[in-house]
N, C-alpha and C positions, 0 to 999 in steps of 0.2 A: 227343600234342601237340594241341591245340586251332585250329584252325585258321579263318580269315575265312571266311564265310558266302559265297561270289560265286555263288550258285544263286539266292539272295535278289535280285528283281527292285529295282533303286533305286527309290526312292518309295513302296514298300507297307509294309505295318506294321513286318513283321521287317526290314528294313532299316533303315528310317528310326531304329525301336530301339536296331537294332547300331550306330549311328551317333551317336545320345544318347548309348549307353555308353562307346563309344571314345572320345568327342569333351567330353564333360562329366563323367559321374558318378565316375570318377577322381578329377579336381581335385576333388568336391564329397564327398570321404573313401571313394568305395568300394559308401555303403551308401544305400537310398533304401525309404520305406517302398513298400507295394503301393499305397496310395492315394495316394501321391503319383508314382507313377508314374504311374497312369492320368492323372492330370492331364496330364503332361506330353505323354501321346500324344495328349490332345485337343487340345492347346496346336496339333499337330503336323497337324489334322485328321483324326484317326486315332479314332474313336466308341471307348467302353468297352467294348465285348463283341469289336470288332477288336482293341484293346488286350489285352485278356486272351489272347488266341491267338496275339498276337505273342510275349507275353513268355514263356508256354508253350513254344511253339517255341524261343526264345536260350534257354530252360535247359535244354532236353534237348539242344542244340546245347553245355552245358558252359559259357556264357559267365556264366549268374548262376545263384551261389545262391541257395535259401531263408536268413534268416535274423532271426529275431527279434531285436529290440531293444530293452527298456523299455517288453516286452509290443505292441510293433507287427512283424507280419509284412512282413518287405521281402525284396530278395533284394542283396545283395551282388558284386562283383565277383569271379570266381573266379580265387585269385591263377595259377592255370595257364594263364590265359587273359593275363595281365600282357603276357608277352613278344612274343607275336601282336600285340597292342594297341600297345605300342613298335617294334616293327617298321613295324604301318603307318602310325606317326606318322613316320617316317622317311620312308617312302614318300610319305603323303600330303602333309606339310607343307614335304620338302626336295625336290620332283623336282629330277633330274640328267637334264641334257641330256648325250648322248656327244657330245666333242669329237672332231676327224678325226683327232687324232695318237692320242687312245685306243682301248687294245687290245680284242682280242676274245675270247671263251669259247667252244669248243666243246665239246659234250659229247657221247660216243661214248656207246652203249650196248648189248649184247646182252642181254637175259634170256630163260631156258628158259619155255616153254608152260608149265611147271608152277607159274611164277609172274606166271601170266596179269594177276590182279586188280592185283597193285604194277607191272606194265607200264601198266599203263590208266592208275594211280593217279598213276605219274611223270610220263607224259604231258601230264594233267590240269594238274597241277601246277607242269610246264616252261611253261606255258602262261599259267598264272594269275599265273604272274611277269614274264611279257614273253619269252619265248624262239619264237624262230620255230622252223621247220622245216626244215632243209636237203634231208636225206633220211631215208629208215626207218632208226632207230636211231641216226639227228646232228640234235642241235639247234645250234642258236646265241644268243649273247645277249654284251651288252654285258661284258667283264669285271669290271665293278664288280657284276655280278649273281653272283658265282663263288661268293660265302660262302652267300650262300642256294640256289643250285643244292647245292653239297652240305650242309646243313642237313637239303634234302629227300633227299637219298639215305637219308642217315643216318636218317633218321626210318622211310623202308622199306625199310629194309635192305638197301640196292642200292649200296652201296659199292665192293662186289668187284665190279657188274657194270658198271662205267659207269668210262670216264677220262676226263679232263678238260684239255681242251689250251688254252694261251694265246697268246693270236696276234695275228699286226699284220691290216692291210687284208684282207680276203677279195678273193681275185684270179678274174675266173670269164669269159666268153665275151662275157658283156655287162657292162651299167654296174652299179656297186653298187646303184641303185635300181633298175631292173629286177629283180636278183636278190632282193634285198629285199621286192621286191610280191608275191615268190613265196614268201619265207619267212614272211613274216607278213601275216597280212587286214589291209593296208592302210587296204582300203574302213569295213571296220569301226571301226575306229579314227578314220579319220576323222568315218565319221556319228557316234561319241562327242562327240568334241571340238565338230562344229557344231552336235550338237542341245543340250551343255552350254551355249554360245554363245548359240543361238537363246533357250533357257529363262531364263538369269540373266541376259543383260545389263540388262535394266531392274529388277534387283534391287538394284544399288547407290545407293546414295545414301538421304537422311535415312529414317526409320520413325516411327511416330505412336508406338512404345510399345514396351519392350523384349519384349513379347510376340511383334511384327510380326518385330521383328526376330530373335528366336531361330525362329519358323518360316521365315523365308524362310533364315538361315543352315544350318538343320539340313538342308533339303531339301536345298541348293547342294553342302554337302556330302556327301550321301550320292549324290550324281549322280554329283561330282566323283571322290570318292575309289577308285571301281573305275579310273579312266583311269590313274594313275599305274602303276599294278600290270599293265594291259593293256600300255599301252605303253612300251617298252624305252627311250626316248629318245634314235632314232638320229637320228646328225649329218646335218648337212644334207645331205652326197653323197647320201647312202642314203633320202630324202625325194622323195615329187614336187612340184614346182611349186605352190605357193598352200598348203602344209599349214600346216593352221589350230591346230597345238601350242601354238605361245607365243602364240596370240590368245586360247587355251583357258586356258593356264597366268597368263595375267598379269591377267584376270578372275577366274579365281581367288584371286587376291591383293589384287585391288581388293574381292572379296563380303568376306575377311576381316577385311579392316580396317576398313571400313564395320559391319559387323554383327558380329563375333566377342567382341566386350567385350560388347555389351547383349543378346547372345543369353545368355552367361555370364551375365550379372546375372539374367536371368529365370530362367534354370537355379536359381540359387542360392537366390532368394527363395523358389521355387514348392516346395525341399528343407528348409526351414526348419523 
């Protein structure tokens, strides 16, 4: 399985990349010559010799192929990579907030020492999906994350070692948000949401050229799109005071709509 780059710091070459190809070269058939990529990283602020190393890096990462085309070397989207990509257009483009009546997932786990590396790797992994911590060997996470919790089992073969339980309210000693600040780095989270905040908000509104505008879209989104996947989307109880989600989430829907069409059309013209 191919899986999202989130090692990849947002705003550096290979992100910004991974985030052209998620976000455009799909619609624009898949394939893109080598030279017309490098444009496009410049477009992005991203020099040609940073460019070449980005795009280095996404193909030993599995994301593009080589492939020639009417004698121009490009690299193409690699169809194994498809399903990751629709995944996080789910992610990115639908977040879901948990309401208070929806249920919950927990996931038990034991594995032997002797499969030390797919421990780490599930972990990892519970993680990069939105699941907190309860204790060694329980996570938690929203039930509407339950198909992808076990997608990844299945992918490390951790099937037999993990059960998976479906539940109402977590009941515990203190408030759901207290237990909450404990099962997930809140803090974190939130410095996501206010430094997306702080960066875009004065991105929206007119651009001089659809160039302006496919750079300022690419970036917004490659900031934006690790938050959905980070955070789980829990309902208000389970929140502290002032959290700045849907002030994050609904800028983010103002940057699209304003830039998302003329970022496209630059995409488009510049693959031509």
């Amino acid at each position: 399985m191919i899986l999202d780059d989130f090692d990849s710091r947002p705003g550096s070459a290979t992100s910004l990349l991974r985030t052209f190809v998620g976000s455009q070269l799909r619609q624009l058939g898949g394939w893109i010559s080598s030279a017309q990529l490098v444009r496009i990283m410049e477009a992005l602020g991203v020099p040609a010799n940073g460019a070449r190393s980005a795009i280095a890096r996404v193909k030993s990462k599995g994301l593009l192929v080589p492939e020639i085309v009417e004698g121009q070397q490009g690299y193409r989207v690699n169809a194994e990579a498809v399903p990751m990509l629709e995944s996080g257009d789910r992610r990115i483009f639908s977040f879901r907030q948990q309401r208070e009546s929806d249920r919950w997932c927990l996931i038990s786990f034991s594995i032997p020492e002797s499969r030390r590396d797919a421990r780490h790797q599930l972990r990892r992994r519970l993680g990069w999906i939105g699941c907190g911590t309860v204790a060694t060997g329980l996570w938690i996470c929203p039930a509407a994350l339950k198909d992808e919790v076990l997608e990844i089992l299945d992918d490390l073969d951790l099937r037999e070692c993990a059960t998976l339980f479906i539940a109402g309210r977590p009941e515990a000693d203190r408030s759901l948000a207290d237990a909450a600040a404990q099962w997930w780095d809140l803090d974190r989270l939130r410095e996501l949401h206010e430094r997306f905040l702080a960066q875009h908000s004065a991105q929206v509104g007119p651009t001089q050229s659809d160039a302006e505008a496919f750079a300022r879209y690419i970036h917004a989104l490659d900031q934006w799109r690790v938050i959905p996947y980070l955070d789980p989307g829990l309902p208000d109880s389970a929140l502290p005071a002032g959290w700045p989600g849907q002030a994050s989430l609904d800028l983010f829907g103002r940057v699209s709509r304003s830039l998302a069409a003329r970022a496209h059309a630059f995409a488009r013209s510049t693959t031509r």
